[in-house]
N, C-alpha and C positions, 0 to 999 in steps of 0.2 A: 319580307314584310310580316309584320305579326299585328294581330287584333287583341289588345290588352282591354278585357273590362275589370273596374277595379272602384273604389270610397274613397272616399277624404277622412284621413285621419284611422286612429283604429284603438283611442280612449275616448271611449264615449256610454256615458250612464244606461242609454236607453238601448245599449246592445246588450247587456248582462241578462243575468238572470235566468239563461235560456233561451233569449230570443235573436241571442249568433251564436255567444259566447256560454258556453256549460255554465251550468251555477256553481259550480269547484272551482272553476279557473281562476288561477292567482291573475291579479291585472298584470303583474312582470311580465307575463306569458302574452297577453294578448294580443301584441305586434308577431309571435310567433305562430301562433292560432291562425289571424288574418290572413297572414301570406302565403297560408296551407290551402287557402280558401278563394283569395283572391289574386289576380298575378300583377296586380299594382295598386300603389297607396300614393294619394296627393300628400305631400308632410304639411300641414296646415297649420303648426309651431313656427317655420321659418317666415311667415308672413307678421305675426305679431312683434316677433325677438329675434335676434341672432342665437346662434346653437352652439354648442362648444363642440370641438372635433371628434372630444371621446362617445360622445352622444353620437354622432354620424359613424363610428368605426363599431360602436353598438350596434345601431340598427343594420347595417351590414353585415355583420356575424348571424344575424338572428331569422335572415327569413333565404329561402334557396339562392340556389345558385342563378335562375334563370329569373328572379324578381327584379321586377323594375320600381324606381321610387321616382314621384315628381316632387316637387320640391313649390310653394307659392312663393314667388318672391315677396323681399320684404316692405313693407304699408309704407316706410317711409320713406321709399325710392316711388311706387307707384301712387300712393295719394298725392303728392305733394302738385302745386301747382304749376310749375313747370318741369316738364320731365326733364329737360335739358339740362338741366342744374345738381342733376343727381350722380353725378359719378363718382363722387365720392362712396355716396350710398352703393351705389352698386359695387362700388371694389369692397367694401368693409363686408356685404355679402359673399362676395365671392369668396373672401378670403377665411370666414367664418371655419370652415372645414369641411366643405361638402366634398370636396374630394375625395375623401375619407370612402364616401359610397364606391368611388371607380366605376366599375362598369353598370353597378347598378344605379347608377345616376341618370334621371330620365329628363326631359323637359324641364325647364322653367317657367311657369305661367305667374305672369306679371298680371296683376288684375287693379284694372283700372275703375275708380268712382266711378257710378252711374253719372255723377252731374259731367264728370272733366268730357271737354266738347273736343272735335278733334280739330288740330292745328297742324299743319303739314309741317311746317318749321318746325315744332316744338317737337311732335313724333320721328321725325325723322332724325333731328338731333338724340334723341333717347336712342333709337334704333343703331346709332352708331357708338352709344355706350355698352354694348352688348357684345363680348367678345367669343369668338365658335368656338374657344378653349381655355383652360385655365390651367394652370402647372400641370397642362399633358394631358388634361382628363377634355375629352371631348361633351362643348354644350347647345343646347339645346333652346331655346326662345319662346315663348308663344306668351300670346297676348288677348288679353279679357277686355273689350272694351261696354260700354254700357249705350254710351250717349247715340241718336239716331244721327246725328253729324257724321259719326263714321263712317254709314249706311252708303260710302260713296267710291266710285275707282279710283281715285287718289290716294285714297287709304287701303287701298286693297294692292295697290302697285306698289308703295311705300313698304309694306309688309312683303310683297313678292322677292323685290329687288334686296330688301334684308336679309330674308329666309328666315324671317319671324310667321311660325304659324297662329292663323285668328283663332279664337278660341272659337268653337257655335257652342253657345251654348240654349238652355230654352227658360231660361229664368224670366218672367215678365217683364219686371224690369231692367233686361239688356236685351240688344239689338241682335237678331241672330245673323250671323255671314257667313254663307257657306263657300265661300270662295278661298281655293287652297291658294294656301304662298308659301309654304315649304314641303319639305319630303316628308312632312309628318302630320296627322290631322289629333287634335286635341278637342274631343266633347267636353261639357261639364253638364250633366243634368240635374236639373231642380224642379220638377216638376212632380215627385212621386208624390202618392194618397195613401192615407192610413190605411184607408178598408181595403185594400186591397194587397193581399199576401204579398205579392212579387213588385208592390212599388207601382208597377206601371201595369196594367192590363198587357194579357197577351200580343193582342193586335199591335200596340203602339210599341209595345217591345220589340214584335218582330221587324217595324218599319227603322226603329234605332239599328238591328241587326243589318238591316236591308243599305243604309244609309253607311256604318262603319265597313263593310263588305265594298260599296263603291269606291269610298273613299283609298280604299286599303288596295282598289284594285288600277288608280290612277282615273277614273270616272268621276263626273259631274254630274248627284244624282239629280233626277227630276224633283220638284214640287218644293227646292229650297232656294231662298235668296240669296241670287247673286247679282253682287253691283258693278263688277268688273265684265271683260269678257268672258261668259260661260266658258268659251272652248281653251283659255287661259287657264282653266282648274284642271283641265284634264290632262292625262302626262303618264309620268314613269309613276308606280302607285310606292305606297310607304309604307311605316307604321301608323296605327292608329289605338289611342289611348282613350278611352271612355270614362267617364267618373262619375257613380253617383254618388251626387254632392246631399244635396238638399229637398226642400218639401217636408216630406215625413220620413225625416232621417233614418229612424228606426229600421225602414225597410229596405235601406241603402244594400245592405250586405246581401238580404235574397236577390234583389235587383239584380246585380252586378253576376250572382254567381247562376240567376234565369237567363241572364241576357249570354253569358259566356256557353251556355248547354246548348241556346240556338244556335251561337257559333261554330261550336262542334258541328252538331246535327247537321249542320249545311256544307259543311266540308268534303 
């Protein structure tokens, strides 16, 4: 089991200039920069458009041997209003070229509207459009939901019996569930502040730290929402992939690479 903290995405304005990225650095370079830096990247292009394979056999060339990438799935399999209806969408994903990544091919986070409500038929039908492999390359699931509907053990069992993991994330406007449903635990945080160098203050860093460490070790920590059975979270531990996403982007990349030094330190 490994504790990946890691960004979304890794072209972005407000990292130049010195404040991740050297002021030299050519932007060609800065997928190879990042992953020198951080040990995973959400790809945040396959959520808008489909990718071409040479772009996926790129970024694979370009960052270590031991980097992992996640991948958003694409807007128009997860916005739409019934998920049941997307399989097409999701094969024409699949087929895009992400294989191309191989082993460095990480999870899949489908991220659903804050409004879409949850519908046990309708998820559950998506859930079975979601195949554990694709021309050999083994995948990965996990799911973002928003609406407080979710907030409930039908949907947390729906997700167990899949082996779709829920995403927690702490963005305001989505619901957090900390209740595991597969061998792997997926963060998204959005919560960081400008003034503050490392994104999140030390304390609340270390309780993310404290929180991925459970997660990682098959435990169900204290002080988060679960709607299902607690003692259902708890189990054989996994990986766990952390992202900061959002807030004050800027300081996404200190976040990630403060939050990864406490993970050392505590080892």
């Amino acid at each position: 089991m490994t504790i990946r903290a890691g960004i979304g995405g890794w072209s972005y304005e407000g990292w130049r200039d010195g404040v991740f990225y050297p002021a030299d650095l050519p932007q060609r370079r800065e997928l190879e920069y990042a992953a020198r830096h951080v040990r995973t990247i959400e790809i945040n292009a396959t959520f808008y458009r489909l990718q071409k394979p040479e772009s996926f056999r790129k970024w694979h060339d370009e960052v270590p041997d031991d980097f992992i990438f996640a991948l958003k799935g694409s807007r128009y399999v997860s916005n739409r209003k019934l998920l049941a209806e997307a399989e097409e969408g999701v094969g024409n994903f699949l087929k895009q070229g992400l294989v191309e990544l191989g082993p460095k091919l990480g999870p899949i986070c489908w991220q659903l509207a804050t409004t879409k409500r949850f519908d046990p038929d309708d998820i559950s039908a998506f859930f079975d459009l979601l195949p554990a492999q694709h021309e050999g390359v083994a995948l990965r699931h996990a799911i973002e939901v928003g609406h407080e509907s979710f907030a409930c053990a039908d949907f947390v069992e729906l997700a167990r019996k899949a082996g779709v993991a829920v995403v927690w994330s702490d963005h305001p406007e989505r619901t957090p569930i900390a209740d595991r449903s597969a061998g792997f635990a997926y963060l998204r945080l959005q919560g960081m502040e400008a003034g503050c160098p490392t994104g999140y203050p030390p304390a609340e860093l270390d309780r993310i730290r404290r929180i991925c460490e459970s997660w990682a070790g098959g435990h169900a920590p204290q002080g988060l929402s679960h709607y299902g059975d607690r003692g259902d979270s708890r189990g054989e531990g996994g990986d766990v992939f952390a992202f900061m996403i959002n807030g004050a982007k800027e300081r996404a990349p200190a976040a990630a690479m403060a939050l990864a030094d406490m993970l050392k330190g505590s080892e």
